[in-house]
N, CA and C atoms as an extended XYZ file, in Angstrom:
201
Properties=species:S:1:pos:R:3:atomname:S:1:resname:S:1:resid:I:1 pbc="F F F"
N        25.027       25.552       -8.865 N   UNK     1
C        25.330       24.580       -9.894 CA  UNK     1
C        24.137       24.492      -10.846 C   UNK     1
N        24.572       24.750      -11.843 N   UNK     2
C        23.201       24.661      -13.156 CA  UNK     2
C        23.750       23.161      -14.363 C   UNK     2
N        22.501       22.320      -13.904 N   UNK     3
C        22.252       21.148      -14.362 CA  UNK     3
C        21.236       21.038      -15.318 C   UNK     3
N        22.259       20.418      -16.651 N   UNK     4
C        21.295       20.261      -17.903 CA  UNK     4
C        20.797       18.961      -18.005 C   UNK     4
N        19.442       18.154      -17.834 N   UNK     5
C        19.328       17.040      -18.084 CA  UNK     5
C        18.905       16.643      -19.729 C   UNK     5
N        19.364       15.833      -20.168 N   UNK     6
C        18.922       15.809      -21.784 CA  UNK     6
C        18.442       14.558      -22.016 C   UNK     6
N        17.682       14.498      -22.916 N   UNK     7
C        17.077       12.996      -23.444 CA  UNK     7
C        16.070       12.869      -24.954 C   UNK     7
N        16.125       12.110      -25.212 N   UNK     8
C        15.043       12.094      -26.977 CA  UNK     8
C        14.151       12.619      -26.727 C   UNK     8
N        13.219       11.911      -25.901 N   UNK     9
C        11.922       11.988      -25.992 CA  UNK     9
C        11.346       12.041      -24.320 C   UNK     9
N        10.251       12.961      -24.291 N   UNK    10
C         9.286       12.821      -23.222 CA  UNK    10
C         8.849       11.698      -22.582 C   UNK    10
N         8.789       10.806      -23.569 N   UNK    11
C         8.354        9.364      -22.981 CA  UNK    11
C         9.658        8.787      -21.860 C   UNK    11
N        10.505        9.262      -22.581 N   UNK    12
C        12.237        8.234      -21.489 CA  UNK    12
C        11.821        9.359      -20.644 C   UNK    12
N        11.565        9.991      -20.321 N   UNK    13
C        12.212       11.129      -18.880 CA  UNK    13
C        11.053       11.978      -18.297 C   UNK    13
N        10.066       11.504      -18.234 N   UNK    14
C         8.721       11.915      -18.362 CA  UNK    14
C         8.822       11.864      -16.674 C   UNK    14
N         8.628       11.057      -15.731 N   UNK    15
C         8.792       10.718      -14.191 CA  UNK    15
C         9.827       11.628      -13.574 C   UNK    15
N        10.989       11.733      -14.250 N   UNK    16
C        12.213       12.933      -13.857 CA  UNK    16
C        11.411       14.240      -13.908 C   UNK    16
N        11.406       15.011      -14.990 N   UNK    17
C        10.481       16.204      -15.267 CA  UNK    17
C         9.495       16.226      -14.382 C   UNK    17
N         8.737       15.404      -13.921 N   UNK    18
C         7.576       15.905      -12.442 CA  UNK    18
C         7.938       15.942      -11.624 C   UNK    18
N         9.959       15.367      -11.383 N   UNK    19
C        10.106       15.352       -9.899 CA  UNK    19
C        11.053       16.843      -10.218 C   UNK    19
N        11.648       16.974      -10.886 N   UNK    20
C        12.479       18.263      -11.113 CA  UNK    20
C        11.642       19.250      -10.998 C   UNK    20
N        10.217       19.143      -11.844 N   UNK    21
C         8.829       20.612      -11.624 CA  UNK    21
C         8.622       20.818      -10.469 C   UNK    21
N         8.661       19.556       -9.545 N   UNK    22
C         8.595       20.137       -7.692 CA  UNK    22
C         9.450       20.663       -7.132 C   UNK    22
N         8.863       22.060       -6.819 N   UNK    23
C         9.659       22.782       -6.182 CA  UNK    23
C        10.176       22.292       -4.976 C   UNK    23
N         9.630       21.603       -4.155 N   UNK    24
C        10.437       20.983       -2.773 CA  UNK    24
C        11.347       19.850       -3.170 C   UNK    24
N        11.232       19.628       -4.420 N   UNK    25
C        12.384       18.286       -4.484 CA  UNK    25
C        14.377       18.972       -4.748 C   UNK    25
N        14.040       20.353       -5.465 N   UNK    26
C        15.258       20.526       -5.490 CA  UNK    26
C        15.978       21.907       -4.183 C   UNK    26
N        17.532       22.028       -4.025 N   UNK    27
C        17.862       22.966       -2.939 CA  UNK    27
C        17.493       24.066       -4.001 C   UNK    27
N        18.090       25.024       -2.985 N   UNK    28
C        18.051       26.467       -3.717 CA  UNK    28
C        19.374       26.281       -4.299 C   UNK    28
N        20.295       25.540       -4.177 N   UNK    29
C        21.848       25.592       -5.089 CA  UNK    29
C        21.875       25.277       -6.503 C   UNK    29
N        20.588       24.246       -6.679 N   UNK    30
C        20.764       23.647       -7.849 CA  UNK    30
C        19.673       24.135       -9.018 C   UNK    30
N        19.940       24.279       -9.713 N   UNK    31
C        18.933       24.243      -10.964 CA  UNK    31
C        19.456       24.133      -11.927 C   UNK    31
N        17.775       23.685      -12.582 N   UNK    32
C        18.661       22.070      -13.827 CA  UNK    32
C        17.132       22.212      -14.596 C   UNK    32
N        17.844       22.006      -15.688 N   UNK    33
C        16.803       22.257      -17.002 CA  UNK    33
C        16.680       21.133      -17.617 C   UNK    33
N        15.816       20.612      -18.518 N   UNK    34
C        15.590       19.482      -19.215 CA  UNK    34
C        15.048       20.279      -21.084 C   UNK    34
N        16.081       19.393      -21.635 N   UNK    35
C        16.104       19.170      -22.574 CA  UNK    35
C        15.561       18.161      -23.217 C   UNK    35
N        14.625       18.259      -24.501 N   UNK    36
C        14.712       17.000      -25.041 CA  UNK    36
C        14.629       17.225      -26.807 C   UNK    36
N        16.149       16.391      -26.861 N   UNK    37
C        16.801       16.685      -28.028 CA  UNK    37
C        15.821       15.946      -29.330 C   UNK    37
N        15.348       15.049      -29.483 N   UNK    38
C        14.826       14.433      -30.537 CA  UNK    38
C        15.627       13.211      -31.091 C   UNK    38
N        15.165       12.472      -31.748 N   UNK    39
C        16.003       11.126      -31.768 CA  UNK    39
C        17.136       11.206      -32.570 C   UNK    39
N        18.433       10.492      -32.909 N   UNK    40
C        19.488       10.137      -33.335 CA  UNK    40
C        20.353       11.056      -32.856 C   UNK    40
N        21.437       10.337      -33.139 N   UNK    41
C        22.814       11.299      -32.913 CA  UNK    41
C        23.024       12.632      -33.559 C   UNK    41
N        23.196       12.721      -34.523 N   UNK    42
C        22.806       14.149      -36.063 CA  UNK    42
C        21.714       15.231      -34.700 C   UNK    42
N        20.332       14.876      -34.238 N   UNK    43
C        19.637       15.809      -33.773 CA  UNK    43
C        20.121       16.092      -32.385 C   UNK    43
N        20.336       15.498      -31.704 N   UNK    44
C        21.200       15.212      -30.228 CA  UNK    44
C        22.503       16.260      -30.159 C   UNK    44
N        23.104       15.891      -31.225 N   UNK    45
C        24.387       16.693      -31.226 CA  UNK    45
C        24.304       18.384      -31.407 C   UNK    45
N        23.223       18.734      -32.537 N   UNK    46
C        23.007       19.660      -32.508 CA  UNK    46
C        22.329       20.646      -31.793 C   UNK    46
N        21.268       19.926      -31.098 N   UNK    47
C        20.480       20.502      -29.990 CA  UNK    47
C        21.263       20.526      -28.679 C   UNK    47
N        22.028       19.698      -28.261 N   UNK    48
C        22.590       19.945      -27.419 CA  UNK    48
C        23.962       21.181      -27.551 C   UNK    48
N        24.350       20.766      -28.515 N   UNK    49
C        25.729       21.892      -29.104 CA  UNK    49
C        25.169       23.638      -28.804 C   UNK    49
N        23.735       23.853      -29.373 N   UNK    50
C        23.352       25.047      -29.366 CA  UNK    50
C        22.748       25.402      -27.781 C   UNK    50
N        22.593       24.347      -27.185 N   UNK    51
C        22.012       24.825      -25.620 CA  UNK    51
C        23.207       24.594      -24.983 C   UNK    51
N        24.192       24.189      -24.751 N   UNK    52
C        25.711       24.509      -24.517 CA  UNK    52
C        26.432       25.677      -24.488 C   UNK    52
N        26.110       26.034      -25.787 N   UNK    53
C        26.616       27.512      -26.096 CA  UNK    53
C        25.788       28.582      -25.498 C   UNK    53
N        24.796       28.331      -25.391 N   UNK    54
C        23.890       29.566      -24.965 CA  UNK    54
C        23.566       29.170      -23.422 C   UNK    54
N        23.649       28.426      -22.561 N   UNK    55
C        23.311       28.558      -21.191 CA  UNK    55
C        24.591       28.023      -20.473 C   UNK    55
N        26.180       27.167      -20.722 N   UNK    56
C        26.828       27.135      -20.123 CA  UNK    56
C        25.964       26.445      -18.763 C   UNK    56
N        26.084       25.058      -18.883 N   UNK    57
C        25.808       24.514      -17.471 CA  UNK    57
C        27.242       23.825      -16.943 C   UNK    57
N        26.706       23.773      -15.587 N   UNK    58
C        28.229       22.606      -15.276 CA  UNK    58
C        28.241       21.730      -15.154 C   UNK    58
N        27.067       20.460      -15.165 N   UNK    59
C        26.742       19.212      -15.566 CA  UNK    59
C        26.111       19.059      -16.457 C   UNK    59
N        26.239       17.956      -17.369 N   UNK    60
C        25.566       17.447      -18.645 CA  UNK    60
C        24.993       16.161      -18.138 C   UNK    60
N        23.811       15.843      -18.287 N   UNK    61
C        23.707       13.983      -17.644 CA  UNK    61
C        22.445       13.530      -18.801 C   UNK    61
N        23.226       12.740      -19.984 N   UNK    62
C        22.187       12.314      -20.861 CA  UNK    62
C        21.480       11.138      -20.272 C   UNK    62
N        20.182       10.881      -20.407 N   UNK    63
C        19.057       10.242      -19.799 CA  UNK    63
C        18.108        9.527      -20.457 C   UNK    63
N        18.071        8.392      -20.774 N   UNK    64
C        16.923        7.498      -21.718 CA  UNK    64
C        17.590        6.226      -21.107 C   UNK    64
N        16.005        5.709      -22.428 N   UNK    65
C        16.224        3.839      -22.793 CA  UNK    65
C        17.501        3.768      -23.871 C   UNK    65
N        17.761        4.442      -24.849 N   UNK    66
C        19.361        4.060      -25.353 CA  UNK    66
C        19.037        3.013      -26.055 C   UNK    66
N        17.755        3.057      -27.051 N   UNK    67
C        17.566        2.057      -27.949 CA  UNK    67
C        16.706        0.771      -27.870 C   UNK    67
């Protein structure tokens, strides 16, 4: 299973990303990438639209403060 995590900014998802970089935190089934799109909807949509198309994951799980 290949898991895309997405979010604005480094600052919202900063604690995730060190636990995802440890290698003992995830199985060997899963791997999952982090994205971080940049703020508003307009940059979000597009950054995510083009990493969609080009890596095909099978979960999407957007991740922040949400304003």
């Amino acid at each position: 299973m290949f898991l895309l995590l997405i979010s604005a900014t480094d600052y919202e998802i900063g604690e995730t990303a060190l636990w995802l970089n440890n290698p003992s935190t995830l199985l060997n089934v899963l791997k999952a990438e982090l994205l971080i799109s940049g703020i508003g909807q307009l940059q979000t949509a597009y950054t995510l639209g083009k990493k969609i198309s080009e890596m095909k994951p099978d979960l999407v799980i957007q991740a922040g403060i949400g304003g």
